[in-house]
MARTIKOL-441177 format. One record per residue (C-alpha): residue number from 0; x, y, z. Coordinates in pm, 1 decimal. Each point is the difference from the previous one (the first is absolute). Example, Ala and Ser with C-alpha at 12.3 -4.5 7.8 and 13.67 -1.06 7.14 Angstrom:
! residues 2
+------+----------+----------+----------+
! resi !        X !        Y !        Z !
+------+----------+----------+----------+
!    0 !   1230.0 !   -450.0 !    780.0 !
!    1 !    137.0 !    344.0 !    -66.0 !
+------+----------+----------+----------+
END
This chain:
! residues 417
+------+----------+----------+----------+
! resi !        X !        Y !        Z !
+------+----------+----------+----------+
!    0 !      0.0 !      0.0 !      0.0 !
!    1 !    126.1 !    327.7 !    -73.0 !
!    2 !    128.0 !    205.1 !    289.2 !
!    3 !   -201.3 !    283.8 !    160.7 !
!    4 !    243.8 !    296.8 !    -62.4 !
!    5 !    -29.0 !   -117.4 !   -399.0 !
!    6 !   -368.4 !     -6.7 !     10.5 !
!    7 !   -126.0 !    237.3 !    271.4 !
!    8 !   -370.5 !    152.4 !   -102.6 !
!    9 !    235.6 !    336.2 !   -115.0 !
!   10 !    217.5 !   -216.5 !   -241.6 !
!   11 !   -320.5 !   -182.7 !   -132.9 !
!   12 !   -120.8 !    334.8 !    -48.8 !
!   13 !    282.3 !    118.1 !   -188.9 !
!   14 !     81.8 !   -263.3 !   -224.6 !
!   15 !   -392.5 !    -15.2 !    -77.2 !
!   16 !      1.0 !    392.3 !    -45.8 !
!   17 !    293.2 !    -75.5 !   -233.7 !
!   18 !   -240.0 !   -250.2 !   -233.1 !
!   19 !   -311.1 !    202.4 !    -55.0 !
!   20 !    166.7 !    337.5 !      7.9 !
!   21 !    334.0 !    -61.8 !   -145.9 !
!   22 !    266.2 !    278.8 !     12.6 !
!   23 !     39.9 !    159.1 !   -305.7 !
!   24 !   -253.6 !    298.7 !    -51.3 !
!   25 !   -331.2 !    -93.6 !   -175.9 !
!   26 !   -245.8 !    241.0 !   -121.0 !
!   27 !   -377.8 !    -36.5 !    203.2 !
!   28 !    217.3 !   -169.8 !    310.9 !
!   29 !     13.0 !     68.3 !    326.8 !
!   30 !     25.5 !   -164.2 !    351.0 !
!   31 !     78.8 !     52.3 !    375.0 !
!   32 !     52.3 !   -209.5 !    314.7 !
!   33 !   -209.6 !      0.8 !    335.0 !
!   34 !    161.3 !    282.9 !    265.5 !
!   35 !     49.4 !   -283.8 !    205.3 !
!   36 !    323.2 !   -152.4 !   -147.1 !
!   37 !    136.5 !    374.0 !     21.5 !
!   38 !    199.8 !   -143.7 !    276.0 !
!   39 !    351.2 !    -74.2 !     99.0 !
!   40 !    -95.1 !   -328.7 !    126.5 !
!   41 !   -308.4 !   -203.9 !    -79.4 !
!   42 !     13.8 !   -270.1 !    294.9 !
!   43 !    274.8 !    -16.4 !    255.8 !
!   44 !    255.2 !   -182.7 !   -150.0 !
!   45 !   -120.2 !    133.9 !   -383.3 !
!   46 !    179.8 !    281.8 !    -48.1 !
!   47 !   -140.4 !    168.4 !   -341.0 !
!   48 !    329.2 !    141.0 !   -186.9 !
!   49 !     84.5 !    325.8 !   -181.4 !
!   50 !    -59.4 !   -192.4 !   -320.0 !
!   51 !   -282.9 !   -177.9 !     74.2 !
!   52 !   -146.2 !    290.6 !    126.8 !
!   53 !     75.0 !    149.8 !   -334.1 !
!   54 !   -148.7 !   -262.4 !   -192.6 !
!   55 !   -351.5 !     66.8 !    202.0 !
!   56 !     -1.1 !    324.0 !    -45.9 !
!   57 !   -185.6 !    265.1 !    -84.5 !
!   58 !   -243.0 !   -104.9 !    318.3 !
!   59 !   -397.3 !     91.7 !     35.5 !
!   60 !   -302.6 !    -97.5 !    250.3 !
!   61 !   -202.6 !    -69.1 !   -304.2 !
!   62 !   -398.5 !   -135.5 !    165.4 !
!   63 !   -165.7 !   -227.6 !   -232.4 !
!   64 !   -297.2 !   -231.8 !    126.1 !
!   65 !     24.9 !     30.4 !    357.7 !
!   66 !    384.7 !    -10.2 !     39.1 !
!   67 !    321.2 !    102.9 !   -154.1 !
!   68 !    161.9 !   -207.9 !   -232.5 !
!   69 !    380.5 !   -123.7 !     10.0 !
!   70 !     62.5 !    141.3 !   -323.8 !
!   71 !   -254.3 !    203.8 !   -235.6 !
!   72 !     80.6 !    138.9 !   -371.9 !
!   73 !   -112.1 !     -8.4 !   -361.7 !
!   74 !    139.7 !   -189.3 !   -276.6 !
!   75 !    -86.3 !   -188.6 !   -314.5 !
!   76 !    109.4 !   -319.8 !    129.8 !
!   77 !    130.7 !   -291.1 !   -227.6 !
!   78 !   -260.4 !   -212.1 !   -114.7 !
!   79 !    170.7 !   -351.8 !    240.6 !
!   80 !    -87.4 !    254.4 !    290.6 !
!   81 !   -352.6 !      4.6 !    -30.6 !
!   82 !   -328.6 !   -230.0 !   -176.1 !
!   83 !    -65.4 !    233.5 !   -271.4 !
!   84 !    191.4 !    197.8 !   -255.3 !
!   85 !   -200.5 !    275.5 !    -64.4 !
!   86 !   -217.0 !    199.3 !    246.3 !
!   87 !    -20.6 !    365.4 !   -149.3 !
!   88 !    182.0 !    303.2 !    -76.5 !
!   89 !    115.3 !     53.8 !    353.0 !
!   90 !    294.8 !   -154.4 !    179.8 !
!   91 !   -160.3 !   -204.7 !    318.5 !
!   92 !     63.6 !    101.8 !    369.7 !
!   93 !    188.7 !   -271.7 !    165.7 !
!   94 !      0.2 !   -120.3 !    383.5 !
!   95 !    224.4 !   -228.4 !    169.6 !
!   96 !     35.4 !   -159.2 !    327.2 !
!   97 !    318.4 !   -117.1 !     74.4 !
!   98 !     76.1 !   -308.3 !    234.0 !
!   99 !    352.1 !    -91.4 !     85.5 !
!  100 !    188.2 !   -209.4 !    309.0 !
!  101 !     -8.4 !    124.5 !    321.8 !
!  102 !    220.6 !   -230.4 !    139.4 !
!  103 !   -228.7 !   -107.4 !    301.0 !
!  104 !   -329.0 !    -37.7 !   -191.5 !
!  105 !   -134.9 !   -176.8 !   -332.4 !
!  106 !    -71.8 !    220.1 !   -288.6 !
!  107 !   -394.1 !     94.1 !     50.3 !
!  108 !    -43.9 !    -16.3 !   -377.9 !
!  109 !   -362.3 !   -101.1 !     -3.7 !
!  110 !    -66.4 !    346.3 !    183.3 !
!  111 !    173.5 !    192.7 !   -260.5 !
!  112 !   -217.6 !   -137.0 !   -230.3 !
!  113 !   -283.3 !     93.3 !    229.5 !
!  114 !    132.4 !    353.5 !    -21.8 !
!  115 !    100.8 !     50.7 !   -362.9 !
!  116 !   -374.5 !   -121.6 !    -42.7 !
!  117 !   -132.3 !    332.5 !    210.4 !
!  118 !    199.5 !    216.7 !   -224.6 !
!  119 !   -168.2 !    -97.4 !   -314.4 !
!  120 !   -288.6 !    246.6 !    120.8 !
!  121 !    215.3 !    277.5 !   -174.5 !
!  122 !    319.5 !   -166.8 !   -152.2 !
!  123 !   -129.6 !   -216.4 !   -353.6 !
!  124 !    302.0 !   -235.8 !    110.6 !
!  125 !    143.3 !   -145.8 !    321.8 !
!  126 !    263.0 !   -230.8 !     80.0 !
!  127 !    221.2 !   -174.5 !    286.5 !
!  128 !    313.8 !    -44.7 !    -10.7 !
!  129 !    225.7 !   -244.9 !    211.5 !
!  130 !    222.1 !   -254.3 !     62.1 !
!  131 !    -76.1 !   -274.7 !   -303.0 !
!  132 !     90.5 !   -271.0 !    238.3 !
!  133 !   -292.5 !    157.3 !    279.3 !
!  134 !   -262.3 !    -18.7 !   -252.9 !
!  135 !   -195.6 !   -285.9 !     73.7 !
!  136 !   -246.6 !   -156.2 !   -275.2 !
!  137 !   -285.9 !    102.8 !    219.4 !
!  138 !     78.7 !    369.2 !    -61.5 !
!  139 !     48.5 !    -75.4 !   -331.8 !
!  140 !   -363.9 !    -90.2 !    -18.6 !
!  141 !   -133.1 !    231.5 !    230.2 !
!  142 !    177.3 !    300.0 !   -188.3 !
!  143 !   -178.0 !   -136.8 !   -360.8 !
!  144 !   -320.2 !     20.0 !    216.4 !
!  145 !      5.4 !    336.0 !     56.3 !
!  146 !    194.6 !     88.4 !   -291.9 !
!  147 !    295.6 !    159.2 !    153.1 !
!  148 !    339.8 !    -74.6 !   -165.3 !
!  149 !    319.7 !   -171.9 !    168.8 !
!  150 !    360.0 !     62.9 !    -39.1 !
!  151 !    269.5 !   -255.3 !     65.2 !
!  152 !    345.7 !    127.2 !    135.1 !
!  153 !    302.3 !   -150.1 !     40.8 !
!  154 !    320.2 !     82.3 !    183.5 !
!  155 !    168.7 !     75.4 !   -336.8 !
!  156 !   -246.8 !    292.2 !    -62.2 !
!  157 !   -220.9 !   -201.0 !   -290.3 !
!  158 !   -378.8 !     71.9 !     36.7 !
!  159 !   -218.8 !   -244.5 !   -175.8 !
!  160 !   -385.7 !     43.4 !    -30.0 !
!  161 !   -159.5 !   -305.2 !    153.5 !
!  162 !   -349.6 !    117.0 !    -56.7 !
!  163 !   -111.2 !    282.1 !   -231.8 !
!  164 !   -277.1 !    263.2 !    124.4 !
!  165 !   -314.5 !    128.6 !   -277.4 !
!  166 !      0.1 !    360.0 !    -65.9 !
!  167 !   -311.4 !    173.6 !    200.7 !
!  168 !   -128.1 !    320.8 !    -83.7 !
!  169 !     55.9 !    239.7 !    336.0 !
!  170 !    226.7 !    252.0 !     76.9 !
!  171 !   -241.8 !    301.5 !    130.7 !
!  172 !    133.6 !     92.1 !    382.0 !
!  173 !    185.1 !    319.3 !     48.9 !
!  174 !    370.0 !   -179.4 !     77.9 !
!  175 !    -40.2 !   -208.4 !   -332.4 !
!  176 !    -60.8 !    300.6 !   -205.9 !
!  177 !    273.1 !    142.2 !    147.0 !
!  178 !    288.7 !   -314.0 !   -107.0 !
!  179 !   -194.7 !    -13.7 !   -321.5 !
!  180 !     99.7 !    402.0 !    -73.9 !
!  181 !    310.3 !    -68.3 !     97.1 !
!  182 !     39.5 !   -280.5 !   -305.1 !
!  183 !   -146.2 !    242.2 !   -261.0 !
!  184 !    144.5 !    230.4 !   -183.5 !
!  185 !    -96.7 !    314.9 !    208.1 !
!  186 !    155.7 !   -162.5 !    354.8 !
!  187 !    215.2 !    135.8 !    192.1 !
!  188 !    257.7 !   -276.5 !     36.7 !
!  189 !    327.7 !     13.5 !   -168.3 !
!  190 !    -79.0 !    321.2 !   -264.9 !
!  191 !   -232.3 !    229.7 !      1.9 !
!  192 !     75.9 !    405.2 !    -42.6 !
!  193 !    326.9 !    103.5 !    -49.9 !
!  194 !    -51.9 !    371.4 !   -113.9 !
!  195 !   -189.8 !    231.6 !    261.6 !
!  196 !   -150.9 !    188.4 !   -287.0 !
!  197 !   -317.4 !   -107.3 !   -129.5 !
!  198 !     80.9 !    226.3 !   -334.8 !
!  199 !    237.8 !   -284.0 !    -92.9 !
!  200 !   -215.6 !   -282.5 !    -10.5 !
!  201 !   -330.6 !    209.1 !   -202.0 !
!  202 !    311.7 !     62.5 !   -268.7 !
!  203 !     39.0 !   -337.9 !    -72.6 !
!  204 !   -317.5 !    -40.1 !   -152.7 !
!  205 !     73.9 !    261.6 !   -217.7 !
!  206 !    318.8 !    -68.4 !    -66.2 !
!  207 !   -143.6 !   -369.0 !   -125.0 !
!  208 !   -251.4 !    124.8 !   -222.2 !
!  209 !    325.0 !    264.4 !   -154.1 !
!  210 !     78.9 !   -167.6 !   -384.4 !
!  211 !    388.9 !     22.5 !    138.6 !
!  212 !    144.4 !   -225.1 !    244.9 !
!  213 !   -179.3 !    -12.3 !    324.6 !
!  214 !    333.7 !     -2.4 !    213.8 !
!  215 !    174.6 !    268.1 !   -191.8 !
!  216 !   -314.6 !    247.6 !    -20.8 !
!  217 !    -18.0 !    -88.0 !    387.8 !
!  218 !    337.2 !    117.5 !     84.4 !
!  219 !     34.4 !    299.4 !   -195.4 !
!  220 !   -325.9 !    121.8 !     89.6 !
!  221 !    -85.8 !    -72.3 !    369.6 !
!  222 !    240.0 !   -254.2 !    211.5 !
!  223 !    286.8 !   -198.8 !    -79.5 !
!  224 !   -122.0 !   -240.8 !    228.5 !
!  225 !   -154.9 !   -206.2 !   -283.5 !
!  226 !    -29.3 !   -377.9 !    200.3 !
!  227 !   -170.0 !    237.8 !    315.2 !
!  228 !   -237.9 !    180.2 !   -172.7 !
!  229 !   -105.1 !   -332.1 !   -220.4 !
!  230 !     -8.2 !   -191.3 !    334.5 !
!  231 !   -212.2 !    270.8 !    169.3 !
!  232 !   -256.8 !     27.5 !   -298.8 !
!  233 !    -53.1 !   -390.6 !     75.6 !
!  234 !    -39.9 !     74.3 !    363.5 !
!  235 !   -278.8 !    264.9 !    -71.2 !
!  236 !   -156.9 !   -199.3 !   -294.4 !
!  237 !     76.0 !    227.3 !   -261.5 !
!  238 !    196.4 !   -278.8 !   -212.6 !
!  239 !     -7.5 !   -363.0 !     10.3 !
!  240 !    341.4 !   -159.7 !    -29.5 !
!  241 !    -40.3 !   -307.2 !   -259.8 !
!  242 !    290.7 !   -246.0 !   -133.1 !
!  243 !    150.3 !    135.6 !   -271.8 !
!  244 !   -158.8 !    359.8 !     33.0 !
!  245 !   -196.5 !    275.8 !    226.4 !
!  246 !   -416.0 !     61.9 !    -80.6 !
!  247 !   -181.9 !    299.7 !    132.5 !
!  248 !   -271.3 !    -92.1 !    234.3 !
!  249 !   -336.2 !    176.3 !     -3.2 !
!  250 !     93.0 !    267.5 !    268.9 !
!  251 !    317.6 !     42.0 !   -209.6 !
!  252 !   -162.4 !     65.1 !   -334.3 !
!  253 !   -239.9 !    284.8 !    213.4 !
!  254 !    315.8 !    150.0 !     81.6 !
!  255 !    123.4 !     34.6 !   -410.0 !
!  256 !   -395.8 !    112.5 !    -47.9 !
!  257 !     57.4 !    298.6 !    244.5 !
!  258 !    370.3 !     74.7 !   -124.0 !
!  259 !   -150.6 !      8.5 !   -369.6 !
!  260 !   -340.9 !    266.1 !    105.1 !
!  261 !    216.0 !    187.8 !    179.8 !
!  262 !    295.6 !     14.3 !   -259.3 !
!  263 !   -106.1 !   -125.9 !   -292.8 !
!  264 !    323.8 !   -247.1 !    -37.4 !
!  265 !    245.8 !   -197.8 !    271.7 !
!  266 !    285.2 !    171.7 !   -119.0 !
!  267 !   -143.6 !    324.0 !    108.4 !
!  268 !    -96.3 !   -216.7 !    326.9 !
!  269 !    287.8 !    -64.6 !     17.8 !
!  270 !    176.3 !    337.6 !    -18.6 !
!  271 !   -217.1 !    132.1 !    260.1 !
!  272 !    133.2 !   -282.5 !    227.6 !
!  273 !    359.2 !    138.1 !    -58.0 !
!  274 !    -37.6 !    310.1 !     94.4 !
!  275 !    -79.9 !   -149.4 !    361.7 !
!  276 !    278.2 !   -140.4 !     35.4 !
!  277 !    198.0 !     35.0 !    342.0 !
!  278 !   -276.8 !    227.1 !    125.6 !
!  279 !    -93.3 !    -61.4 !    409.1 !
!  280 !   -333.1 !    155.5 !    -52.3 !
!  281 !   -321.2 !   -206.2 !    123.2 !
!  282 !   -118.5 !   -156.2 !   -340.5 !
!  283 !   -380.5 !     76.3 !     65.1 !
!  284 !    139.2 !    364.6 !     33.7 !
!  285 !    244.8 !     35.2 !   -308.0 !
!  286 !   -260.5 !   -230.3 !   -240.0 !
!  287 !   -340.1 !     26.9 !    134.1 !
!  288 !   -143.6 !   -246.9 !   -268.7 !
!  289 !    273.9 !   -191.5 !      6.9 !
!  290 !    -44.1 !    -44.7 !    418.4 !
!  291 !   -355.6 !    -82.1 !    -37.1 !
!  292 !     78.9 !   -304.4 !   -273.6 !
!  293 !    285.1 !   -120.0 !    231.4 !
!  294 !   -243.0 !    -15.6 !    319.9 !
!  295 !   -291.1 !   -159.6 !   -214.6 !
!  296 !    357.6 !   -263.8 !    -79.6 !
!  297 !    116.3 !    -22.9 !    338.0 !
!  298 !   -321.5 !    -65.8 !    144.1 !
!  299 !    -29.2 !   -341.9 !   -258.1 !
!  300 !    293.9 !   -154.7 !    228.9 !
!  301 !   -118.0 !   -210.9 !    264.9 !
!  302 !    178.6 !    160.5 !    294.4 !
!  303 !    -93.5 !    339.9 !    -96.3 !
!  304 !   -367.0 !   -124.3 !     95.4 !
!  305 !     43.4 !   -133.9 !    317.9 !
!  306 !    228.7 !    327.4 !    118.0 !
!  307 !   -213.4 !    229.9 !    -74.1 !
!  308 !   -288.5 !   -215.5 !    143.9 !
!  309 !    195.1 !    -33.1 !    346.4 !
!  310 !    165.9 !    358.2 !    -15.6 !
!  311 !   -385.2 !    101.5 !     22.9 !
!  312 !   -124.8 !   -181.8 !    242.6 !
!  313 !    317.1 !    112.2 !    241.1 !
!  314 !    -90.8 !    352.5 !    -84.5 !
!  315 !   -381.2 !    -65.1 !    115.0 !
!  316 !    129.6 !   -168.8 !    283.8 !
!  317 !    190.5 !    307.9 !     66.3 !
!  318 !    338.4 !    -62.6 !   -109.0 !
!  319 !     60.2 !    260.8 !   -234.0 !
!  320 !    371.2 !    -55.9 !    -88.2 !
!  321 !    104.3 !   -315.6 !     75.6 !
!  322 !    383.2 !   -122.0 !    -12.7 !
!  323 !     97.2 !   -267.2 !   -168.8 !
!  324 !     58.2 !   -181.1 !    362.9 !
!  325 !   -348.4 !    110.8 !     60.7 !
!  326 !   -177.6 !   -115.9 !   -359.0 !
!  327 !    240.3 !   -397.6 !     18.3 !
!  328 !   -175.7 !    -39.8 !    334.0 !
!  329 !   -374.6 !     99.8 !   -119.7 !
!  330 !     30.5 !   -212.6 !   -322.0 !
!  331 !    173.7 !   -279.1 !    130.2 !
!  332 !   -334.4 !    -21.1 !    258.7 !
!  333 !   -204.7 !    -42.8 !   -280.8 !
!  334 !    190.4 !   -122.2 !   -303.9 !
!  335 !    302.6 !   -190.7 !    131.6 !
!  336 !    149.8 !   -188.1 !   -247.8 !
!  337 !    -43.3 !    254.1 !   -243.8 !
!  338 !    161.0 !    222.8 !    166.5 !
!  339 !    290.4 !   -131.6 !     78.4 !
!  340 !     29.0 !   -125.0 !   -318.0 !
!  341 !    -24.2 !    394.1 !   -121.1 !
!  342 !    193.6 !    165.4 !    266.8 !
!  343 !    294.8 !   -241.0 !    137.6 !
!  344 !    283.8 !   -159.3 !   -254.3 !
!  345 !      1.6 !   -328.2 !    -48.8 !
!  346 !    341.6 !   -106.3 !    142.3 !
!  347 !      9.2 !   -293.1 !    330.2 !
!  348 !    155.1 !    291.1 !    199.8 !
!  349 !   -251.6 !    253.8 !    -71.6 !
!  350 !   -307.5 !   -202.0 !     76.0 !
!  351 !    161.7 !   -191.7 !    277.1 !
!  352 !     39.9 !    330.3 !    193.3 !
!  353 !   -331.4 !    148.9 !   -103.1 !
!  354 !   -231.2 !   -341.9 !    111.6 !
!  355 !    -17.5 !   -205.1 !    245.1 !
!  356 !    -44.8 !   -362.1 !     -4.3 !
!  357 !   -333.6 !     77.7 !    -11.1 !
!  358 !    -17.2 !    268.3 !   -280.9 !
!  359 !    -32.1 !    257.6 !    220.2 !
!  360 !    191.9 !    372.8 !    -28.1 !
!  361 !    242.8 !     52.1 !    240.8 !
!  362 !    -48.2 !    372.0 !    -56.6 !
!  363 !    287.9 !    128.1 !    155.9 !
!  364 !    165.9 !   -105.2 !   -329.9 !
!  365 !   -200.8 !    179.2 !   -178.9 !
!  366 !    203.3 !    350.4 !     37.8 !
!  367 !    237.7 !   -120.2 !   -216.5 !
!  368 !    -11.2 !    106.4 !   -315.6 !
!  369 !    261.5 !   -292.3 !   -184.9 !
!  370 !   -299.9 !   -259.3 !     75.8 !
!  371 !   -227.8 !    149.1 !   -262.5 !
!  372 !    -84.5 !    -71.2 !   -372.7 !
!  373 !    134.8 !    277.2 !   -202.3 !
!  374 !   -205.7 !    -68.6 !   -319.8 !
!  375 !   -301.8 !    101.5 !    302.6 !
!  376 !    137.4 !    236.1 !    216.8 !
!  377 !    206.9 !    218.3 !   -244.8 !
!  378 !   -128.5 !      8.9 !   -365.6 !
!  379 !   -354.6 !   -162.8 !     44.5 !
!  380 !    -56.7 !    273.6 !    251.8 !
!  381 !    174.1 !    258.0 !   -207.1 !
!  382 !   -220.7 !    -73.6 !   -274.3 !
!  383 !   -305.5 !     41.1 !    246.9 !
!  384 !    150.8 !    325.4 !     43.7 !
!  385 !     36.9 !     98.3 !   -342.9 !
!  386 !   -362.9 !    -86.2 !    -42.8 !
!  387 !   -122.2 !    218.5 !    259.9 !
!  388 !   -113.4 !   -226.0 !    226.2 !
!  389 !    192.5 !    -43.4 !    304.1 !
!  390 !    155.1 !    364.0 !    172.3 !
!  391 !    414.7 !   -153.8 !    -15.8 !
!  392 !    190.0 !   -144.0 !   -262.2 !
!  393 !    210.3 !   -287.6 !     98.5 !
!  394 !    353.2 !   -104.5 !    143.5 !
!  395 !    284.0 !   -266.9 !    -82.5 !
!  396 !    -26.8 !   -209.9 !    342.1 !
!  397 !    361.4 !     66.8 !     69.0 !
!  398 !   -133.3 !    373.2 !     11.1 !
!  399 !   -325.3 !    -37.5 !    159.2 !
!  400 !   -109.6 !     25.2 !    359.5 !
!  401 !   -345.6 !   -212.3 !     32.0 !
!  402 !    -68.1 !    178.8 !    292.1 !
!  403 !    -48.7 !    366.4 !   -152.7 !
!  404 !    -64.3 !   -120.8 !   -341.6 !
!  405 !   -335.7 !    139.3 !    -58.9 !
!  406 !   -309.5 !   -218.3 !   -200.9 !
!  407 !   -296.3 !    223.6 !    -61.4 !
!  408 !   -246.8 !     62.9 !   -229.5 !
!  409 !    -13.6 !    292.7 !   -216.3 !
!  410 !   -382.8 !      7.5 !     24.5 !
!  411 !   -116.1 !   -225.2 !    288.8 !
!  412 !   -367.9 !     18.1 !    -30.4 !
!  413 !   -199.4 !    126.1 !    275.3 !
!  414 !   -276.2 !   -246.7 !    139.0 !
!  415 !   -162.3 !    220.2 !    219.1 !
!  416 !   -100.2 !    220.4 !   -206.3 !
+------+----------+----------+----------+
END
């Protein structure tokens, strides 16, 4: 039998992270581990290394059914992973529960199974993974029963699907959304904004629909940032990156409609968008058109929606100008995994000093500003700026202070009235 070091519930974890959300970067992927393994040491004698750590990492308290899963992402998963090969246009939210050795105790597989089971109220596949020598034909057949898939590991790191789960249509709760957003093209994970300027990314629209070459009519007209501003039009679903080339969307083509009744051509667009450049002033204030079509944009992005939404309700609840200590703490209340998935970066150290084992905040971290999501905190909220709708532009966290950084509305509405 392997040894328990080689296949503690944190190494079955890993090496079964490894198989369904392999390493190199994917498009529509995403996953995260349970706050609970962000620990030095998982049992007494089970010390949970740097690189193991690493491996685990980023970590979330993600609720689906009535608990918290081991492991939670989205993935289109190969088709020996699951019954079926096809099961829509979406990539499927995945759960596993992880079993390993404790050392004193058999592996409890049949109650993973019991648990992967309860996530399927919200994940459209579940699985447990553990040792392939614990799993017992019993489980076997009670896992087919309630169609919940199981993962063989060995101490050599192989993973081998014993049983394979059917797709089923969920995936509605608030901290499934929130993994799911992550995977798509618009999350926050690994790129979103780099350019704190929303001019940037309405020029590359324009710059597409030019006759000349989008990169070069780009950079000689607005940034030289090309990749950014591309990248950004994607995150604000202006342009739709394809294989071998980039489509407009439909809120990108409205953007070329306005460029052409206002100018009559992109090039002159596009002229008018070099003369801005390097100018500081508010872009609702030097482009008044122009800062209504960007806030009509920025308000299409997911976590424009719930900001605003929240920002208002702490105003009517008399918080009128929140910091960014102050708004982490609301939203997490209401929207946890979201919000750290929007606010904190992803690395082991990061989220291992922001959450407990619990997925609590320990909010005393929360004053520093290196533990925050640029892409959020600096050019998400710039562009919020830009568009008139919160009062302060943002910071680069190694220049912010949460604690004074203000979050307000430019136009909190009044209920009382």
């Amino acid at each position: 039998m392997a040894s328990t070091a080689s296949l503690s519930e944190p190494r079955v974890l890993a090496h079964t992270k490894r198989r369904l959300f392999p390493d190199n970067i994917e498009s529509r992927t995403y996953s995260v581990v349970d706050t609970q393994f962000a620990v030095d040491e998982w049992l007494s004698d089970q010390p949970i290394p740097p690189d193991l750590s690493s491996q685990l990492a980023p970590f979330n308290h993600v609720q689906l059914g009535t608990g918290y899963p081991d492991l939670v992402g989205v993935r289109y998963l190969e088709s020996d992973l699951l019954a079926v090969e096809r099961f829509g246009e979406q990539p499927p939210l995945i759960a596993v529960e992880a079993k390993g050795y404790t050392g004193t105790e058999a592996v409890d597989v049949e109650r993973g199974i019991v648990q992967a089971y309860d996530r399927l109220h919200e994940a459209n596949a579940a699985y447990v993974a553990a040792p392939e020598a614990a799993i017992s034909q019993s489980a076997r057949t009670l896992a087919r029963e309630l169609n919940v898939g199981v993962l063989g590991v060995d101490s050599s790191g192989t993973v081998e699907p014993l049983e394979v789960p059917r797709i089923v249509g969920n995936r509605t709760a608030d901290d499934a959304r929130a993994i799911s957003f992550q995977a798509t093209a618009q999350g926050v994970a690994d790129k979103s904004f780099a350019l704190n300027h929303p001019k940037n990314y309405l020029a590359y629209p324009l710059a597409l629909s030019h006759p000349e070459d989008t990169d070069t009519v780009l950079a000689s007209h607005v940034v030289r940032a090309v990749e950014g501003a591309r990248q950004g039009a994607v995150f604000l679903g202006l342009v739709k990156e394809q294989p071998t080339r980039v489509d407009l969307t439909p809120l990108g083509n409205e953007v070329v409609r306005f460029a052409l009744h206002r100018y009559g051509s992109v090039e002159e667009a596009l002229t008018t968008f070099q003369d801005w450049q390097r100018s500081r002033t508010r872009f609702c204030e030097l482009a008044p058109e122009w800062g209504l079509l960007t806030r009509r944009v920025v308000w299409t992005y997911p976590a424009t929606k719930l900001l605003v939404k929240e920002l208002q309700t702490m105003h009517t609840d008399g918080l009128t100008e929140p910091s960014l200590v102050d708004l982490v703490i609301w939203l997490h209340e209401q929207h946890a995994t979201f919000t750290v998935e929007l606010f904190l970066r992803g690395t082991d150290d990061v989220r291992s000093r922001v959450l407990d084992e619990t997925g609590n905040l320990r909010t005393d971290e929360l004053t520093d500003g290196t533990i925050y999501h640029s892409p959020t905190v600096f050019q998400l909220k710039a562009m919020l700026y830009h568009a008139g709708i919160v009062t302060e532009r943002g910071a680069e966290p190694t220049r912010l202070d949460p604690a004074t950084d203000t979050w307000a509305l430019c136009e909190p509405l009044d209920v009382n009235q």
